[in-house]
LOMAR-269812 format. One line per field, with one value per atom (N, C-alpha, C, O): residue number from 0; residue in three letters; atom name; y, z, x. Coordinates in steps of 0.02 Angstrom, whole numbers, padded with zeros to 5 digits. Example, Ala and Ser with C-alpha at 12.3 -4.5 7.8 and 13.67 -1.06 7.14 Angstrom:
REM LOMAR-269812
k: (0 | 0 | 0 | 0 | 1 | 1 | 1 | 1) $
r: (ALA | ALA | ALA | ALA | SER | SER | SER | SER) $
a: (N | CA | C | O | N | CA | C | O) $
Y: (-00284 | -00225 | -00165 | -00166 | -00112 | -00053 | 00002 | 00057) $
Z: (00390 | 00390 | 00390 | 00423 | 00354 | 00357 | 00394 | 00402) $
X: (00660 | 00615 | 00660 | 00712 | 00642 | 00684 | 00645 | 00670) $
REM end
This chain:
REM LOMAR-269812
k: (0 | 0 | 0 | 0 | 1 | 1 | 1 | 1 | 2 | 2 | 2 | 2 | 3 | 3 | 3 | 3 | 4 | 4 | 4 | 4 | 5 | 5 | 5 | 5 | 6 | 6 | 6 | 6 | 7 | 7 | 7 | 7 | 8 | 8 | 8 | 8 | 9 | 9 | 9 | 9 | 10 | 10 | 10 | 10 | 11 | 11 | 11 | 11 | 12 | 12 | 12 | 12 | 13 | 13 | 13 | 13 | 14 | 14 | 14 | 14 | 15 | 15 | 15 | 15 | 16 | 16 | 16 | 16 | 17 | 17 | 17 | 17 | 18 | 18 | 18 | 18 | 19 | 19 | 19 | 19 | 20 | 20 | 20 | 20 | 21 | 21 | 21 | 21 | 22 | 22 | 22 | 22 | 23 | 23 | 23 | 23 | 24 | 24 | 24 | 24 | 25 | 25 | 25 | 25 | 26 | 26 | 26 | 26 | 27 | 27 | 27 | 27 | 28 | 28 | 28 | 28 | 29 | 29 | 29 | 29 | 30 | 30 | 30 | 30 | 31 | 31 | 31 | 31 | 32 | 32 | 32 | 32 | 33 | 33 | 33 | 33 | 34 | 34 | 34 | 34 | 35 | 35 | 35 | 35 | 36 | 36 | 36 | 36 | 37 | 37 | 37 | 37 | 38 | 38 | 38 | 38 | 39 | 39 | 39 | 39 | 40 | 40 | 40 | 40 | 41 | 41 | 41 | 41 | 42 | 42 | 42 | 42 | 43 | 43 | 43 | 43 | 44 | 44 | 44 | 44 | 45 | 45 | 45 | 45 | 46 | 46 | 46 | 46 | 47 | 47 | 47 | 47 | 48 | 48 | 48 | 48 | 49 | 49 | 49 | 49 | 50 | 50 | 50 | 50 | 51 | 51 | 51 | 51 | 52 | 52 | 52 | 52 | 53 | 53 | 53 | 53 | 54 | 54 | 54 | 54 | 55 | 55 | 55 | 55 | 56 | 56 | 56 | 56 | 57 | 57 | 57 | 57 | 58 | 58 | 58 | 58 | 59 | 59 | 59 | 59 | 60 | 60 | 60 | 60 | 61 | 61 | 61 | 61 | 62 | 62 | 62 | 62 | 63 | 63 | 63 | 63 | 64 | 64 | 64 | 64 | 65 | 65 | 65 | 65 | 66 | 66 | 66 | 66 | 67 | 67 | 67 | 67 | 68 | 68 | 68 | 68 | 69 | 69 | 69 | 69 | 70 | 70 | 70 | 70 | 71 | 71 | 71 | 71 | 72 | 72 | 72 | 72 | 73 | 73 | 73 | 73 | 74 | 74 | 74 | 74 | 75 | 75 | 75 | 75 | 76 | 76 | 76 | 76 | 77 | 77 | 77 | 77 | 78 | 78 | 78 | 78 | 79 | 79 | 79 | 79 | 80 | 80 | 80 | 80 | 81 | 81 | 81 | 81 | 82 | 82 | 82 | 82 | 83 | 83 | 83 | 83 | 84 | 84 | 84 | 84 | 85 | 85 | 85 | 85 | 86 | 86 | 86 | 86 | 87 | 87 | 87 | 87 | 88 | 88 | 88 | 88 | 89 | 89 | 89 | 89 | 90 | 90 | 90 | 90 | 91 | 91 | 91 | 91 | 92 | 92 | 92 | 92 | 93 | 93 | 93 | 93 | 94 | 94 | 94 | 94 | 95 | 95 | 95 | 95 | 96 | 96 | 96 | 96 | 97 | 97 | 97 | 97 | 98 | 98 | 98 | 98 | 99 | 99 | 99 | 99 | 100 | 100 | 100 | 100 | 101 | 101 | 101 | 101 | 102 | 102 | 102 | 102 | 103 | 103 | 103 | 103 | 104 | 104 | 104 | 104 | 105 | 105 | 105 | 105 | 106 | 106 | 106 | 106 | 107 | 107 | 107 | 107 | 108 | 108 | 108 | 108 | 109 | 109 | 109 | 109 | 110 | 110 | 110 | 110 | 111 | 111 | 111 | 111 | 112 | 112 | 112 | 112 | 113 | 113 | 113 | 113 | 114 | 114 | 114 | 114 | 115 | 115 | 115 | 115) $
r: (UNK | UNK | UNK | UNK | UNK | UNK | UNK | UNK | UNK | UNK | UNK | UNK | UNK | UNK | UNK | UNK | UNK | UNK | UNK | UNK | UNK | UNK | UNK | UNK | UNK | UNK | UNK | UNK | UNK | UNK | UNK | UNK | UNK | UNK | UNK | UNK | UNK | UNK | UNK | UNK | UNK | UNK | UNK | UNK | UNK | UNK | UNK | UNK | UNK | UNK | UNK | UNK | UNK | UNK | UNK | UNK | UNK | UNK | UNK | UNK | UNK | UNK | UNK | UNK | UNK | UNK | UNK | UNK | UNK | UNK | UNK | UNK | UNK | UNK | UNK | UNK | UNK | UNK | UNK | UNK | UNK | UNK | UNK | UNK | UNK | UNK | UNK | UNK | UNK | UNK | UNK | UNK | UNK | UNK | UNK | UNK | UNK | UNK | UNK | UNK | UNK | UNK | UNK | UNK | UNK | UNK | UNK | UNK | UNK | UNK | UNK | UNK | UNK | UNK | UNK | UNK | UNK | UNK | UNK | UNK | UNK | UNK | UNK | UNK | UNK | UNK | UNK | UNK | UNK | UNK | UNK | UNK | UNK | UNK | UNK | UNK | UNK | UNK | UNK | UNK | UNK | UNK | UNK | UNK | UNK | UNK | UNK | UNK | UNK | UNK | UNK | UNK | UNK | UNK | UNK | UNK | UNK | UNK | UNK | UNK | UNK | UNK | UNK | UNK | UNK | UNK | UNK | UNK | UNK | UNK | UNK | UNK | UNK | UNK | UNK | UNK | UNK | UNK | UNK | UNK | UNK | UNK | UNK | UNK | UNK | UNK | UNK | UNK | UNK | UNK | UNK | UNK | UNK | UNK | UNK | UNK | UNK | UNK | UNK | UNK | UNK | UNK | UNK | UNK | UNK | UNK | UNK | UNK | UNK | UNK | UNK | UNK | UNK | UNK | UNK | UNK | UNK | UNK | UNK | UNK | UNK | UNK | UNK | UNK | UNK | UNK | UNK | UNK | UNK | UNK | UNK | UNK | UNK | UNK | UNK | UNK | UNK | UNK | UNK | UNK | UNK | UNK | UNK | UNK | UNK | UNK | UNK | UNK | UNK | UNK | UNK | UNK | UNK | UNK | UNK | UNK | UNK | UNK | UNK | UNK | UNK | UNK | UNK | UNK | UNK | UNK | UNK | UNK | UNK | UNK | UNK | UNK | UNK | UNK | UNK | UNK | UNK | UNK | UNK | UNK | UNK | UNK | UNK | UNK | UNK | UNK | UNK | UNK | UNK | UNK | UNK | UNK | UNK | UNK | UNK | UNK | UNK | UNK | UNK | UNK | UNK | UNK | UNK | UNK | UNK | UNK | UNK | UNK | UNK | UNK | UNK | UNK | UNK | UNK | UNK | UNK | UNK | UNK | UNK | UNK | UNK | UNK | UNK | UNK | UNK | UNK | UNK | UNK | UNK | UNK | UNK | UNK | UNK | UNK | UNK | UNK | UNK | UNK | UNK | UNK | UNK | UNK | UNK | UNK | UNK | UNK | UNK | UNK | UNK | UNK | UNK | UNK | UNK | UNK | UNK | UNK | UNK | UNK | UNK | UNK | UNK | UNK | UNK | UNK | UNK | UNK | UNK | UNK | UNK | UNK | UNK | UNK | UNK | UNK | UNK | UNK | UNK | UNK | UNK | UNK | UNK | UNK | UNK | UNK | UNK | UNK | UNK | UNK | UNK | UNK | UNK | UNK | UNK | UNK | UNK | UNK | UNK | UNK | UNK | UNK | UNK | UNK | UNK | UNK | UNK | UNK | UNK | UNK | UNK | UNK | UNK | UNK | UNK | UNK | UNK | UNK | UNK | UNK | UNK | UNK | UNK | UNK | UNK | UNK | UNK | UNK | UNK | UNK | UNK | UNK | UNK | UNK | UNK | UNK | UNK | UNK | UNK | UNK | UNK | UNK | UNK | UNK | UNK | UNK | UNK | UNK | UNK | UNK | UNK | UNK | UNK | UNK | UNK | UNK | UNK | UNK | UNK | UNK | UNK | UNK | UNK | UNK | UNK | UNK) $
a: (N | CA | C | O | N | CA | C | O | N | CA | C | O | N | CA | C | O | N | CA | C | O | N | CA | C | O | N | CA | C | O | N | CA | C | O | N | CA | C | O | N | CA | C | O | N | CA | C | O | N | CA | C | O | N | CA | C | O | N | CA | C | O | N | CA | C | O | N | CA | C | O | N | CA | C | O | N | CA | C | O | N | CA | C | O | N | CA | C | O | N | CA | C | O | N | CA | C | O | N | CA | C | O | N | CA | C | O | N | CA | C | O | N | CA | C | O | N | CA | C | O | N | CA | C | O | N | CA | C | O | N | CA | C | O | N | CA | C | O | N | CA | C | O | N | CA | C | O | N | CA | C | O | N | CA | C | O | N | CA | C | O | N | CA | C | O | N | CA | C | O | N | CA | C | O | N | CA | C | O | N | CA | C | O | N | CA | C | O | N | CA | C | O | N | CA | C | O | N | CA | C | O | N | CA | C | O | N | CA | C | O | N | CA | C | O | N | CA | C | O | N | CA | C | O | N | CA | C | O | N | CA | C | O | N | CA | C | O | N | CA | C | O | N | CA | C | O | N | CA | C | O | N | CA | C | O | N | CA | C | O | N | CA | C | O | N | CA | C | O | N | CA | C | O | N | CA | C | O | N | CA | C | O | N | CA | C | O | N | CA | C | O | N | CA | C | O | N | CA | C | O | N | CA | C | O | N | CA | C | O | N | CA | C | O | N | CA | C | O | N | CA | C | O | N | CA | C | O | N | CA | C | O | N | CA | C | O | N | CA | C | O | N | CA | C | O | N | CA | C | O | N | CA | C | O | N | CA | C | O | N | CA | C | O | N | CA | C | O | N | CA | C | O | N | CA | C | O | N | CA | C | O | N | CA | C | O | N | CA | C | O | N | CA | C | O | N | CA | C | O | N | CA | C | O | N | CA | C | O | N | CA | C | O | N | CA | C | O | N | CA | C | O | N | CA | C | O | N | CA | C | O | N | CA | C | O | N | CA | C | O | N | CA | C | O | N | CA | C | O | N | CA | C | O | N | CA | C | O | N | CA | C | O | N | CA | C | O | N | CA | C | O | N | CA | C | O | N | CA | C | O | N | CA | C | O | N | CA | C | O | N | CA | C | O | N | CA | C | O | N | CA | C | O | N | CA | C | O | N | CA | C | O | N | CA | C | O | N | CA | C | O) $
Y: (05038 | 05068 | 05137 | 05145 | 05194 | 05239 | 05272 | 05289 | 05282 | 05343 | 05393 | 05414 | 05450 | 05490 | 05544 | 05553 | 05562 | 05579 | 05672 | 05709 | 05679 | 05753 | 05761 | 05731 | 05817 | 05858 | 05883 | 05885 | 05904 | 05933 | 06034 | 06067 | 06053 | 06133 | 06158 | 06119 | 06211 | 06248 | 06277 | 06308 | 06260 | 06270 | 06278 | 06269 | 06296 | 06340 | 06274 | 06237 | 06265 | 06233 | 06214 | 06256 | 06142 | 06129 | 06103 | 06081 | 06106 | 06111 | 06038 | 06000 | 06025 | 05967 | 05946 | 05938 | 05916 | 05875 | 05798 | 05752 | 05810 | 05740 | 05728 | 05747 | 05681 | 05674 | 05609 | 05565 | 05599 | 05544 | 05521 | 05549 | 05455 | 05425 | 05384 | 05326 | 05420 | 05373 | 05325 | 05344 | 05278 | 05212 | 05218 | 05223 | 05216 | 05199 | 05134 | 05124 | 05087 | 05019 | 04979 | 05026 | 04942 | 04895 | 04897 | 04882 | 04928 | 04917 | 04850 | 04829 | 04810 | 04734 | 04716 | 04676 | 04734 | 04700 | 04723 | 04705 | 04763 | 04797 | 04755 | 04765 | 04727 | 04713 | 04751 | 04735 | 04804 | 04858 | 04919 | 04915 | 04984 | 05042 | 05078 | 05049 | 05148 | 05182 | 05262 | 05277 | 05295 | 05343 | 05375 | 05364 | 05412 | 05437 | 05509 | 05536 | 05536 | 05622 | 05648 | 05620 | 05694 | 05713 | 05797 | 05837 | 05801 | 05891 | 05906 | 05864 | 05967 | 06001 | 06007 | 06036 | 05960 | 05941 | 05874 | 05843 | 05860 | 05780 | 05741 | 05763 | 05659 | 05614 | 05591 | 05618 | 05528 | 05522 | 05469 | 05410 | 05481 | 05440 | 05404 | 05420 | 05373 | 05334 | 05359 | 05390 | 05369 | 05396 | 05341 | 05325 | 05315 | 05254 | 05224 | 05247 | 05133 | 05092 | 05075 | 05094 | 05021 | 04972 | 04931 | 04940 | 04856 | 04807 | 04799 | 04838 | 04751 | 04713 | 04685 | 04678 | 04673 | 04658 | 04722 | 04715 | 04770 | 04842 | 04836 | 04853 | 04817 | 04808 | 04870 | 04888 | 04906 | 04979 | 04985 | 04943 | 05028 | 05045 | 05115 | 05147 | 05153 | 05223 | 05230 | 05180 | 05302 | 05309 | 05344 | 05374 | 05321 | 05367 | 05436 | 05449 | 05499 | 05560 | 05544 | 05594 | 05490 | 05503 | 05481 | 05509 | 05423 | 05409 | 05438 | 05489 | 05423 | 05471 | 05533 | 05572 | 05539 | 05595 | 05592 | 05630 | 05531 | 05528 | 05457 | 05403 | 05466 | 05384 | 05367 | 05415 | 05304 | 05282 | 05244 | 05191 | 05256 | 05209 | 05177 | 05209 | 05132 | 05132 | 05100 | 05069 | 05124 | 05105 | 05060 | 05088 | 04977 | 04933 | 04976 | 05001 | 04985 | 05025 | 05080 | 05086 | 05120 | 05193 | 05175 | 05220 | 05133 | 05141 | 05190 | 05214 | 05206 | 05253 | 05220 | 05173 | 05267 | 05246 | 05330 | 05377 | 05339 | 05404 | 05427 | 05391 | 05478 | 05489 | 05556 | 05613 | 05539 | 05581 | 05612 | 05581 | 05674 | 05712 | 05758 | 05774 | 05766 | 05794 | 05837 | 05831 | 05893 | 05920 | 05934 | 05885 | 05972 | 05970 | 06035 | 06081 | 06001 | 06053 | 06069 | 06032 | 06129 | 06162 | 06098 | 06100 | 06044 | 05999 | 05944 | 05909 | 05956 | 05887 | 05948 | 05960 | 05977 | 06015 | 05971 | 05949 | 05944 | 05895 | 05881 | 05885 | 05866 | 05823 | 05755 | 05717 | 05769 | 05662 | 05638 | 05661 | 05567 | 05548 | 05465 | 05432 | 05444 | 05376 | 05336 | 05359 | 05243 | 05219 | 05154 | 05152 | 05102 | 05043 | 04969 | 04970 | 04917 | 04867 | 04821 | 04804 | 04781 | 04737 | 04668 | 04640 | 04641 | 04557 | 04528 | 04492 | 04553 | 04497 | 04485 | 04429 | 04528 | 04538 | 04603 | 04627 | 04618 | 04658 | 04727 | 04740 | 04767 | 04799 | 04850 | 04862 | 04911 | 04977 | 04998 | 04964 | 05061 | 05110 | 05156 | 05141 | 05207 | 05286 | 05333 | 05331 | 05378 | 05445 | 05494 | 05482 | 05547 | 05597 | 05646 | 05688 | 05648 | 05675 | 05744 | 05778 | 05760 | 05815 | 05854 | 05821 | 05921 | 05984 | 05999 | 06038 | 05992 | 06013 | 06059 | 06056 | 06108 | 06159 | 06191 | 06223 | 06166 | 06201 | 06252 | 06241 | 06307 | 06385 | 06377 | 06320 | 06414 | 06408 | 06461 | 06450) $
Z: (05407 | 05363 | 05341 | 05320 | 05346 | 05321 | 05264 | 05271 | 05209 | 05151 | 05160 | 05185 | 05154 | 05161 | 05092 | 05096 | 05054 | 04991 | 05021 | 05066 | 04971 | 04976 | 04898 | 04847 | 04929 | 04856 | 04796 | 04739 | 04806 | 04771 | 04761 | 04801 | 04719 | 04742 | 04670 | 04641 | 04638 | 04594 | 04549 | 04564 | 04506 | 04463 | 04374 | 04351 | 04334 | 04275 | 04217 | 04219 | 04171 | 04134 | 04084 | 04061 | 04078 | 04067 | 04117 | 04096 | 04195 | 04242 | 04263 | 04241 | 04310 | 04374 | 04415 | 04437 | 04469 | 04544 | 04537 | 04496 | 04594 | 04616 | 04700 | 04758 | 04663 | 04726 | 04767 | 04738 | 04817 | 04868 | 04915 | 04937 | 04913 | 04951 | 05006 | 04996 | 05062 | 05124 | 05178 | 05221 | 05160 | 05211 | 05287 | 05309 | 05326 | 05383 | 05402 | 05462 | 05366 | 05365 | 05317 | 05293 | 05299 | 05247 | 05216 | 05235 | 05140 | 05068 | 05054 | 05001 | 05082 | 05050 | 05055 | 05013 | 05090 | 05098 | 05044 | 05045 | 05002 | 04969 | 04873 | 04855 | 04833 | 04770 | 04703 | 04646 | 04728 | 04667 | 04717 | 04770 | 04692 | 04710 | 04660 | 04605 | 04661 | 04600 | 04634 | 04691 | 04569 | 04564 | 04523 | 04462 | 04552 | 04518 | 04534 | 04589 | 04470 | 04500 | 04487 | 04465 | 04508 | 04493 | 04473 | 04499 | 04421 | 04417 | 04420 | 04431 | 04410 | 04470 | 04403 | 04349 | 04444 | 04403 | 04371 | 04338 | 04388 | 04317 | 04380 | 04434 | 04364 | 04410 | 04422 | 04394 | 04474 | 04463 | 04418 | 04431 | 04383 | 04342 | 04357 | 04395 | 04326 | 04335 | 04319 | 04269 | 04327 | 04320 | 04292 | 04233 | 04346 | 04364 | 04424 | 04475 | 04405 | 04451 | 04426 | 04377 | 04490 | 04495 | 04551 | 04605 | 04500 | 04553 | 04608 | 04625 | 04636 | 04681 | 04661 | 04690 | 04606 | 04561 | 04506 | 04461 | 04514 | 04477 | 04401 | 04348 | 04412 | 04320 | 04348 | 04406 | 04277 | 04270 | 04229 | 04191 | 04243 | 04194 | 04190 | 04242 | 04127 | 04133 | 04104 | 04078 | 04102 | 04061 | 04016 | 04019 | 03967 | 03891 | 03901 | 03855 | 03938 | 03943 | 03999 | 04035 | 04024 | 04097 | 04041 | 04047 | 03987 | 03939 | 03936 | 03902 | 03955 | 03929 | 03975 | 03968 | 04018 | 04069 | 04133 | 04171 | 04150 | 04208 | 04233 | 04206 | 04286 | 04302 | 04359 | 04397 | 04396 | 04449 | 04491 | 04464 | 04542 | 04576 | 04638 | 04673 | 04660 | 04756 | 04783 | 04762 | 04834 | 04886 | 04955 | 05007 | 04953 | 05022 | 05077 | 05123 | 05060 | 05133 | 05155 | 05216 | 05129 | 05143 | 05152 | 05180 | 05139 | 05119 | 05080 | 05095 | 05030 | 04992 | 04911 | 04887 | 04879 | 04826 | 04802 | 04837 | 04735 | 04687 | 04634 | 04626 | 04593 | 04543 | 04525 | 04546 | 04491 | 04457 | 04392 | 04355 | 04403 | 04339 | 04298 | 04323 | 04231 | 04177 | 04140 | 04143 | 04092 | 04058 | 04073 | 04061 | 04097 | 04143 | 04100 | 04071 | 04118 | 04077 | 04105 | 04142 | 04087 | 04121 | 04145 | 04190 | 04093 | 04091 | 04155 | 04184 | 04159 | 04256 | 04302 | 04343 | 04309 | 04366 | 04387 | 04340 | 04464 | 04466 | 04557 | 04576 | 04594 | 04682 | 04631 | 04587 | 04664 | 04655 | 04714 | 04768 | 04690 | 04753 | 04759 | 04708 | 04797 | 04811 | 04816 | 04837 | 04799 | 04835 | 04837 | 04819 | 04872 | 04884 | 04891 | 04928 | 04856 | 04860 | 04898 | 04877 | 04966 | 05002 | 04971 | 04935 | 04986 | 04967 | 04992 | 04962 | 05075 | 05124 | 05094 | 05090 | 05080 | 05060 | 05014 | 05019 | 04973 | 04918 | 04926 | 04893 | 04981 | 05008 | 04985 | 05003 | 04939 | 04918 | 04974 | 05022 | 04994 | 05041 | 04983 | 04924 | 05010 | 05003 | 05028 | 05089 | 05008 | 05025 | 05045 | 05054 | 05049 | 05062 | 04990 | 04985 | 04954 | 04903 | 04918 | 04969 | 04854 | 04853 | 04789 | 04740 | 04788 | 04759 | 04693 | 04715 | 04647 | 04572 | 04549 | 04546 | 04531 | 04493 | 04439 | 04451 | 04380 | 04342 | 04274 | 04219 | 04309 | 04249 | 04190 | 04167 | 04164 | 04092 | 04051 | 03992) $
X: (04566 | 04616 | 04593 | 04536 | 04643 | 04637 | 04675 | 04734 | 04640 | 04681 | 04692 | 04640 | 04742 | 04741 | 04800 | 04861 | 04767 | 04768 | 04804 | 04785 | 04858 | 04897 | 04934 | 04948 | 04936 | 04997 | 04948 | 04972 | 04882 | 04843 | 04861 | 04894 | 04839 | 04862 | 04844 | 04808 | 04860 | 04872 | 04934 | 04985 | 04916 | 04967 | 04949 | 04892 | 05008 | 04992 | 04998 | 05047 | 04947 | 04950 | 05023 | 05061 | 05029 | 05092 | 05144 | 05197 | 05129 | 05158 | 05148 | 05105 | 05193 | 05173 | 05167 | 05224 | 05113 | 05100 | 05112 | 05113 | 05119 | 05140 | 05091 | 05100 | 05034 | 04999 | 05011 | 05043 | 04994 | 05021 | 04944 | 04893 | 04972 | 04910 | 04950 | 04969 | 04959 | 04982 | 04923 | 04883 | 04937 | 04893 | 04912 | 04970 | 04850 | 04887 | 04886 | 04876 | 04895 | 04906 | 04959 | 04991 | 04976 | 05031 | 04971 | 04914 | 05004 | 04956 | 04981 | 04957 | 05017 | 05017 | 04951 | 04931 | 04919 | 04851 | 04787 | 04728 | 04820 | 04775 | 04783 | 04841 | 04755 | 04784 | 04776 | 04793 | 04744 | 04736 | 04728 | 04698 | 04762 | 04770 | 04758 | 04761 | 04742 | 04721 | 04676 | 04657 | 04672 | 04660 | 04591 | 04587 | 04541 | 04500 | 04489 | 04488 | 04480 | 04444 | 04352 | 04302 | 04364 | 04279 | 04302 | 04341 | 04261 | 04279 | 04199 | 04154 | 04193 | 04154 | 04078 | 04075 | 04020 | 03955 | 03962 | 03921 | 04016 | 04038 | 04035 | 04015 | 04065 | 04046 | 04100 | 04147 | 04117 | 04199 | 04229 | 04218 | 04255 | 04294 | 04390 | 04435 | 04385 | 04444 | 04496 | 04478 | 04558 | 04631 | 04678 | 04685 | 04708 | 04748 | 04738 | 04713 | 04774 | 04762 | 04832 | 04865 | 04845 | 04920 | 04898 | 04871 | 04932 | 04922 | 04963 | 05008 | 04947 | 05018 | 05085 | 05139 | 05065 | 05138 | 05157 | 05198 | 05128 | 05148 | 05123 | 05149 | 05082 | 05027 | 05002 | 04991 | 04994 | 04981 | 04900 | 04876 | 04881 | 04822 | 04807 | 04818 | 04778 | 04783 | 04722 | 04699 | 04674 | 04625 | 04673 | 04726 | 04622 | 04665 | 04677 | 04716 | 04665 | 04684 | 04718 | 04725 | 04745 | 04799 | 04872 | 04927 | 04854 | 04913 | 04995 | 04997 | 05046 | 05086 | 05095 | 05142 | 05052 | 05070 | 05072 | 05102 | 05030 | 05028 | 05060 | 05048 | 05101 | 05133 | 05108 | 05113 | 05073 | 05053 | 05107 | 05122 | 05135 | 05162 | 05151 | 05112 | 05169 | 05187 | 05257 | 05306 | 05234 | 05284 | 05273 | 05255 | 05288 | 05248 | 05274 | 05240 | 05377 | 05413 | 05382 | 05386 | 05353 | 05316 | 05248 | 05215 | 05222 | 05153 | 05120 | 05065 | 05154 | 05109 | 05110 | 05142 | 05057 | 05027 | 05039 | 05020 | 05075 | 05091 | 05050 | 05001 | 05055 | 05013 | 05070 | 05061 | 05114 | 05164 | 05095 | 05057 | 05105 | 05042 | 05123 | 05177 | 05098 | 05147 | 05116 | 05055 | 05143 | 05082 | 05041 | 05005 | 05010 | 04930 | 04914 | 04941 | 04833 | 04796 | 04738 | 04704 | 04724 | 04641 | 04578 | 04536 | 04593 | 04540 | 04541 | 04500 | 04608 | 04641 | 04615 | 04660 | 04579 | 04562 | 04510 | 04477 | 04490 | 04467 | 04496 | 04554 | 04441 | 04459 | 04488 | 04467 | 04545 | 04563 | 04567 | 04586 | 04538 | 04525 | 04575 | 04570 | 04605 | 04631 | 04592 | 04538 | 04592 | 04544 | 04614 | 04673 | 04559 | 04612 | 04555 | 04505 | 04572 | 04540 | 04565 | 04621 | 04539 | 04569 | 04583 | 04542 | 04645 | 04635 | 04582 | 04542 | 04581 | 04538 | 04461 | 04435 | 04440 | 04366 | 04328 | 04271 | 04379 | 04369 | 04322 | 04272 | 04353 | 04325 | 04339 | 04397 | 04311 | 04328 | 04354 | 04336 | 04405 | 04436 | 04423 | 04417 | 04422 | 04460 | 04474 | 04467 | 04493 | 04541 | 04484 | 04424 | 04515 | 04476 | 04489 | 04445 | 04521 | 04523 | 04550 | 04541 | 04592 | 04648 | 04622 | 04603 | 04620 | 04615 | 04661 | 04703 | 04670 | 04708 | 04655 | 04594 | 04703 | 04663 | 04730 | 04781 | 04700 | 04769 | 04744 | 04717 | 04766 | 04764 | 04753 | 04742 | 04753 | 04772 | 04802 | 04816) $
REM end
């Protein structure tokens, strides 16, 4: 299985991306999907996750701005960003946990860089 993480770029604080994580496999097989970034010297931290049944989880600075979704028909996994600020500058990266054997996946990670 491969991740493959897009819709990273630049843009002016206050603004918004919408990043995408397309599988090249059925994410049915996956039971948690989610999101982490790393900004640049820091380590990577957690964003959002969503289950298989669409249970949500956010870190407290994703709260309120950021919405996680997916899609089984597409195979993709979303990260609607709102408000953005100098501080979401940051590689995000996709990952994906298997049912079969609880196997981390991830992405290759996408580029946000937002102005200020």
């Amino acid at each position: 299985v491969q991740l493959q993480a897009s819709g990273g770029g630049l843009v002016q604080a206050g603004g918004s991306l919408r990043l995408s994580c397309a599988s090249s496999g059925s994410i049915l097989g996956f039971n948690l999907m989610g999101w982490y970034r790393q900004s640049p010297g820091k380590g990577r931290v957690f964003v959002a996750a969503i289950t298989t049944d669409g249970s949500t989880n956010y870190a407290d600075f994703a709260k309120g701005r950021f919405t996680i979704s997916r899609d089984a028909a597409k195979k993709t996994m979303d990260l609607q960003m709102n408000s953005l600020k100098p501080e979401d500058t940051a590689v995000y990266y996709c990952h994906a946990v298997s049912v079969r054997d609880s196997q981390w996946y991830w992405g290759q990670g996408t580029l946000v860089t937002v102005s200020s």
